[in-house]
DRENDREN-834222 format. One record per residue (C-alpha): residue number from 1; y, x, z. Coordinates in pm, 1 decimal. Each point is the difference from the previous one (the first is absolute). Last residue first. Layout:
<num NUM	north Y	east X	up Z> $
...
END
This chain:
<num 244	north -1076.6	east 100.6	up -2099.5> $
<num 243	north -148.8	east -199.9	up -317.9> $
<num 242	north -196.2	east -234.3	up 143.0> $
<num 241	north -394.6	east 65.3	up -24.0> $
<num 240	north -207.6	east -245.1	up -239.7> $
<num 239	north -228.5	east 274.1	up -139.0> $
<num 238	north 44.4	east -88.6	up -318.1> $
<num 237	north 343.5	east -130.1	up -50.8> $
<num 236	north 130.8	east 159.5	up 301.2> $
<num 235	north -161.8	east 310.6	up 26.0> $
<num 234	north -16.3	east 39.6	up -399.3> $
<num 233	north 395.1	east -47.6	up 5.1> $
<num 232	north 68.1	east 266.8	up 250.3> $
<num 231	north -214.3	east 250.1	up -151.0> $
<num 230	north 136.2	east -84.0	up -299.3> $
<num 229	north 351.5	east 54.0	up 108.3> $
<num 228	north -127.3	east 366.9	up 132.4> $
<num 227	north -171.9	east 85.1	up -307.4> $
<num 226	north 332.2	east -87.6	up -216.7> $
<num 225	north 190.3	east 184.4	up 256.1> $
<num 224	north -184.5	east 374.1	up -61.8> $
<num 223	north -3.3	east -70.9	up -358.2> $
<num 222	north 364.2	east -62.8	up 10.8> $
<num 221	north 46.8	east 297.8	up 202.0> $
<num 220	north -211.8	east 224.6	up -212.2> $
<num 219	north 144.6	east -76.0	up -334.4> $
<num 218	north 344.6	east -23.7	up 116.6> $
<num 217	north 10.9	east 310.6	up 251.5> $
<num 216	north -163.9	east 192.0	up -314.8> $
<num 215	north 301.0	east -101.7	up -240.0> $
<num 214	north 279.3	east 146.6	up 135.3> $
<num 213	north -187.7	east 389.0	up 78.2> $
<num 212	north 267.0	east 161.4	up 228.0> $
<num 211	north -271.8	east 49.3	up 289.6> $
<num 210	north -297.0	east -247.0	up -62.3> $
<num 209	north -151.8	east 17.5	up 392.9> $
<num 208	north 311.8	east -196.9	up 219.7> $
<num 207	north 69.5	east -221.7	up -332.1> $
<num 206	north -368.5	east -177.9	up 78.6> $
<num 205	north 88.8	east -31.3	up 350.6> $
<num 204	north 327.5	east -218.0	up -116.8> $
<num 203	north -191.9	east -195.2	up -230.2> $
<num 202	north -259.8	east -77.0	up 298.6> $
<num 201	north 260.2	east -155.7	up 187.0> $
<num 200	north 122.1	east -204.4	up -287.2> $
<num 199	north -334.1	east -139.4	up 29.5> $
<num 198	north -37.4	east -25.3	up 370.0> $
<num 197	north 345.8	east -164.2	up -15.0> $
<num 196	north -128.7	east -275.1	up -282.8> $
<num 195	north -212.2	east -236.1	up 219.1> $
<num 194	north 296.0	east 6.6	up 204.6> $
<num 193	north 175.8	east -182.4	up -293.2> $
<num 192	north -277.4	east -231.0	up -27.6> $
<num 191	north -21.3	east -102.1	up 416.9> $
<num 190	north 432.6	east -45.6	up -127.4> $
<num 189	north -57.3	east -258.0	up -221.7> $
<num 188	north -306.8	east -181.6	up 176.8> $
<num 187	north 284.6	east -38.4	up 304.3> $
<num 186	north 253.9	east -132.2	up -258.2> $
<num 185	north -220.7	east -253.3	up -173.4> $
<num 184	north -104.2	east -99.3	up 343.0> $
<num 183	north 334.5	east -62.5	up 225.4> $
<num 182	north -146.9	east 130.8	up 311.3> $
<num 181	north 176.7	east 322.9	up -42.7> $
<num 180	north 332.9	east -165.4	up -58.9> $
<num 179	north -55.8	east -198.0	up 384.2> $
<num 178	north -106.3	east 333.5	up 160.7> $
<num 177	north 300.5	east 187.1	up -153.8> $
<num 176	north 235.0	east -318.4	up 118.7> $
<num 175	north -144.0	east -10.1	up 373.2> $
<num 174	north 13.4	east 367.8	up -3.1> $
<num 173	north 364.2	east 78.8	up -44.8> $
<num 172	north 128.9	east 119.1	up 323.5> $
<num 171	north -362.1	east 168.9	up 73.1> $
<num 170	north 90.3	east 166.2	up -324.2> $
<num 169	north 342.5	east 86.9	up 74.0> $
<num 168	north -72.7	east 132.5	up 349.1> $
<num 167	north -262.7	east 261.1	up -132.4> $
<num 166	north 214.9	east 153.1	up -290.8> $
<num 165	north 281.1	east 48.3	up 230.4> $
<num 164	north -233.8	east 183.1	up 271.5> $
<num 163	north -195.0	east 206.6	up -301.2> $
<num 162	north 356.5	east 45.9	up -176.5> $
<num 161	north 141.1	east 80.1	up 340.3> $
<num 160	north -222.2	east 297.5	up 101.3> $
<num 159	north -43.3	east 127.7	up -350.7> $
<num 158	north 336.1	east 56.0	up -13.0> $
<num 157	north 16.0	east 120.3	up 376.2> $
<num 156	north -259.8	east 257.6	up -50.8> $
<num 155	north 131.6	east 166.9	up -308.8> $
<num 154	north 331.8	east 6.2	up 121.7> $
<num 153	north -70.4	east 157.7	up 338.3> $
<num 152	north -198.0	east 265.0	up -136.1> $
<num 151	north 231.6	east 141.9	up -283.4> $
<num 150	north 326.2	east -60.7	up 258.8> $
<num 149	north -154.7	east 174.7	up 296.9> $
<num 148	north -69.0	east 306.5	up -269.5> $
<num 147	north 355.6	east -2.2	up -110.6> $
<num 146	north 111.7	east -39.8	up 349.4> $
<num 145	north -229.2	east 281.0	up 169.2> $
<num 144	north 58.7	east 293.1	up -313.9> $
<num 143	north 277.5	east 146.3	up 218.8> $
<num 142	north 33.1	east 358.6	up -210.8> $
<num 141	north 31.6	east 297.5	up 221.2> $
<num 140	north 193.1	east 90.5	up -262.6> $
<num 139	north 366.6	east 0.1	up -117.7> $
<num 138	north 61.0	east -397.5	up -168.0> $
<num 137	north -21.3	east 1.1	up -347.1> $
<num 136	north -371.1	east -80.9	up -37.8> $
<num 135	north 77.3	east -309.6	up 231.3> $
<num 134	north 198.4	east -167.5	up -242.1> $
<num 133	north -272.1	east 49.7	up -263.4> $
<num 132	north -236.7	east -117.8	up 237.0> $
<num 131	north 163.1	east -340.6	up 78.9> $
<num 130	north 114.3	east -61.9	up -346.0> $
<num 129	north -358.4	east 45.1	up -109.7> $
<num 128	north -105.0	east -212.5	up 251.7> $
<num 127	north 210.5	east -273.2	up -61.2> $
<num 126	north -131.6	east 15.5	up -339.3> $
<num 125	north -361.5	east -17.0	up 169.0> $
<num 124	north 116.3	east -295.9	up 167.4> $
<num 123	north 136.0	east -184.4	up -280.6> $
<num 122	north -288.6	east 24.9	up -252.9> $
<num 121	north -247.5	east -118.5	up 316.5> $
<num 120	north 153.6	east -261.6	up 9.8> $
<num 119	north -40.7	east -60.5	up -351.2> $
<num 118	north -365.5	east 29.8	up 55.3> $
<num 117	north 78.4	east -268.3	up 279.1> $
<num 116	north 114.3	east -203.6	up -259.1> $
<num 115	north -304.7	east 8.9	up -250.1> $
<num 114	north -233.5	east -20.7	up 238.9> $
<num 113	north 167.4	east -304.7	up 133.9> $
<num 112	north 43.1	east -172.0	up -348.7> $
<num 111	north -422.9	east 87.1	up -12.5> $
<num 110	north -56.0	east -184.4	up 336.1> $
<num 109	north 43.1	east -357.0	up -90.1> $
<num 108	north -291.0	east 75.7	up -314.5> $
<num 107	north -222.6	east 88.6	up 252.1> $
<num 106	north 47.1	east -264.9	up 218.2> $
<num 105	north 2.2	east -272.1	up -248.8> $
<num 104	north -357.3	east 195.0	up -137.5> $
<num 103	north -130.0	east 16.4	up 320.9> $
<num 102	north 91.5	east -384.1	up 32.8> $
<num 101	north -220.1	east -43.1	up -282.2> $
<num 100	north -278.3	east 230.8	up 158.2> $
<num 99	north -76.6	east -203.3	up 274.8> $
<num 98	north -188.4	east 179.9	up 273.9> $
<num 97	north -325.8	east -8.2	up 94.5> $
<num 96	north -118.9	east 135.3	up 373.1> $
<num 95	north 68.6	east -312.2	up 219.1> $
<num 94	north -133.9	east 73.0	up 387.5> $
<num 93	north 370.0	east -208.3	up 117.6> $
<num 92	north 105.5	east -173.7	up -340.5> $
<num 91	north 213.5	east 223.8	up -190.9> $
<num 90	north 417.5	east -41.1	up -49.9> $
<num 89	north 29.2	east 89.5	up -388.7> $
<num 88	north 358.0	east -37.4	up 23.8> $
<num 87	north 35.7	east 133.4	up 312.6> $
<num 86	north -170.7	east 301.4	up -101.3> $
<num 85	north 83.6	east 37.0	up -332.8> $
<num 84	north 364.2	east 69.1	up 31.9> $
<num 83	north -30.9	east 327.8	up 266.9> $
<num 82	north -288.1	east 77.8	up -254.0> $
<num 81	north 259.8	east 24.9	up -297.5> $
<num 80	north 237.9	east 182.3	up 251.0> $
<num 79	north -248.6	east 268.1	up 45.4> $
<num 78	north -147.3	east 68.7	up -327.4> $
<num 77	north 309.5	east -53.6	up -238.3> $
<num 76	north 219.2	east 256.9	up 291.8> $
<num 75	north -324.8	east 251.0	up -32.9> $
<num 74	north 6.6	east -58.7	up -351.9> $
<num 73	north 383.7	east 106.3	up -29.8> $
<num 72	north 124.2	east -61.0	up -387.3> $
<num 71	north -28.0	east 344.5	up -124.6> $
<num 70	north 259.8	east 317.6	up 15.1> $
<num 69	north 5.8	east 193.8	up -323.4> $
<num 68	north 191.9	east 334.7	up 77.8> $
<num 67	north -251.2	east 188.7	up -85.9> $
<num 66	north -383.8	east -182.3	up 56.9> $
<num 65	north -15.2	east -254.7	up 278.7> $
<num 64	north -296.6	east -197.8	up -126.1> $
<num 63	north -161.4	east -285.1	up -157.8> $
<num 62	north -344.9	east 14.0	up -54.3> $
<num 61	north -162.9	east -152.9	up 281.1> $
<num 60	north 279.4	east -278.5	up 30.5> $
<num 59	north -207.9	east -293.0	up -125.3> $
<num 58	north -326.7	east 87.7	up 132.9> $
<num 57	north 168.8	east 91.3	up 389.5> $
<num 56	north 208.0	east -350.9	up -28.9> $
<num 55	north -316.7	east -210.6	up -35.0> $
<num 54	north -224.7	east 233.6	up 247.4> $
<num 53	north 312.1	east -44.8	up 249.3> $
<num 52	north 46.4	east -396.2	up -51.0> $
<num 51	north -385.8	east -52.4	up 49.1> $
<num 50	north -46.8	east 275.4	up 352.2> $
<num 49	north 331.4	east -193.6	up 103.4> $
<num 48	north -136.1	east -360.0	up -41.4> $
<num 47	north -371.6	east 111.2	up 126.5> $
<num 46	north 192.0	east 111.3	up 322.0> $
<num 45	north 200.9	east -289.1	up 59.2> $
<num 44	north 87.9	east -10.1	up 351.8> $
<num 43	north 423.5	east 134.5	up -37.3> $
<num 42	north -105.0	east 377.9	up 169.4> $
<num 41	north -334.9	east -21.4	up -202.0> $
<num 40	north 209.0	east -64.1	up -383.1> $
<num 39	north 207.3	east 273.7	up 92.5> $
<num 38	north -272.3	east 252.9	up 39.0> $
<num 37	north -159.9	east -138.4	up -295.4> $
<num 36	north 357.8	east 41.5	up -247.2> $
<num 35	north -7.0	east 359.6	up 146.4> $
<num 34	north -304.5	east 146.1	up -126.7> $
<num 33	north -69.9	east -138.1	up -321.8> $
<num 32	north 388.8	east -13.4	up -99.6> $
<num 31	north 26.7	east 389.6	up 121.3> $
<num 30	north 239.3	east 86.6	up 282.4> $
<num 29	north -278.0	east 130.8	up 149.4> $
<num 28	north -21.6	east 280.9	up -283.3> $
<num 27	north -5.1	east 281.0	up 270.6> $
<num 26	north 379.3	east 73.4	up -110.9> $
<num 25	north 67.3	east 173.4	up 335.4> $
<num 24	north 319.7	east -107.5	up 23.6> $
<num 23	north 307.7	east -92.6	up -266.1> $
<num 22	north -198.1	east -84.7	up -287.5> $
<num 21	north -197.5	east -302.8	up 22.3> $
<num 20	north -109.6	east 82.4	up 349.9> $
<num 19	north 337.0	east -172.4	up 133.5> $
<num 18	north -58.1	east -308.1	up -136.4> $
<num 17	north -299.1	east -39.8	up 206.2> $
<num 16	north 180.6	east -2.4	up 300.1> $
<num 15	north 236.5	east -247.4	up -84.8> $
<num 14	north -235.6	east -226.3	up -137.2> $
<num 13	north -182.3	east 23.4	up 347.9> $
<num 12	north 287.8	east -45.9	up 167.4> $
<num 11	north 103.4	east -290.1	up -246.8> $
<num 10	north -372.8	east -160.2	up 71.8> $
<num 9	north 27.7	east 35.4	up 419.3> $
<num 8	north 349.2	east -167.4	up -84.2> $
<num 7	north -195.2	east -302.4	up -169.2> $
<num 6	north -250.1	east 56.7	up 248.8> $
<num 5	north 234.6	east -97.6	up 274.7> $
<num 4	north 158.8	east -275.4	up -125.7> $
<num 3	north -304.3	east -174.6	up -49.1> $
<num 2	north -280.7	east -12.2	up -280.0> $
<num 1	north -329.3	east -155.2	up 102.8> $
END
């Protein structure tokens, strides 16, 4: 049951994560896979977070920080989109299934919020910069405390308040998410497009092994997702298992 104290137990944890992407340790915590579970425990929806963070892990695999190309955040995607789910998806006590088309609401909520904390993050390390650069032209011993104190604390507290922000918004709004989900042209509408994140997933690993080759990723991704929708297909049609 989420209360007001998991929701901040949830932005610590955020927090804390946020700061292994690349200001401490860099363990790989931070990681969709990792962090997006953690979360999902701390606000009682484990199979929720362990769902949203396998989702966001395939989709970002192969997108990185390279030069001066700065991503949309996955850890801020991962987080905040469980922060969302987990009210909206609100399990029965023992439940372990989750609903996969308010995964996909959830998922799709987050992306904006990936996209402005990587601006954020833009900002800060410009502020940085200036930071540095000033203190470069002071006479040594150089006081490297506040530009370091301003690195960690601004990581944690955006994540902090995006996972808090994210959390009180959807429990604001959950009556009217639970009553568009249970519309059912629109709830079979987005089980298909979740169908279809494994699949893009799969494109994404496929671009991880082909190097600069443009036409292998294609090939072998849409091979790769055209066994994985017929999978799907065959267990329901045949088999008679819902697609997940």
């Amino acid at each position: 049951m989420m209360t007001t104290g998991t929701i901040l137990a949830a932005g610590v944890m955020a927090g804390a994560t946020a700061l292994d992407r690349v200001h401490l340790l860099q363990w790989l915590i931070a990681r969709p896979i990792f962090s997006a579970p953690l979360i999902g425990y701390l606000l009682g929806d484990l199979p929720g977070g362990l769902l949203i963070g396998t989702w966001i892990e395939l989709l970002w695999i192969s997108v990185l920080p390279i030069g001066n190309f700065t991503p949309p955040d996955s850890h801020a995607v991962a987080v905040c989109a469980v922060a969302l789910f987990a009210p909206w998806h609100g399990p029965a006590p023992g439940a372990v299934t989750v609903s996969s088309a308010t995964g996909v609401l959830a998922v799709a909520a987050a992306i904006p919020l990936g996209i402005l904390s990587r601006n954020c993050d833009i900002g800060i390390r410009r502020r940085l910069a200036e930071k540095m650069e000033a203190l470069m032209q002071e006479p040594p011993p150089y006081r490297f405390g506040p530009p370091l104190f301003l690195a960690l604390s601004s990581a944690f507290l955006k994540a902090f308040l995006l996972v808090v922000a994210s959390a009180v918004v959807a429990v604001s709004v959950r009556p009217i998410v639970r009553a568009v989900v249970s519309i059912g042209g629109i709830r079979h509408g987005l089980e298909m497009a979740a169908t279809w994140i494994p699949a893009l997933g799969l494109v994404q690993l496929a671009r991880c092994y082909c190097g600069r080759s443009r036409k292998a990723p294609f090939f072998i991704g849409a091979g790769l997702a055209a066994a994985v929708l017929i999978i799907f297909f065959l267990r329901r049609c045949v088999v008679g298992v819902p697609v997940p």
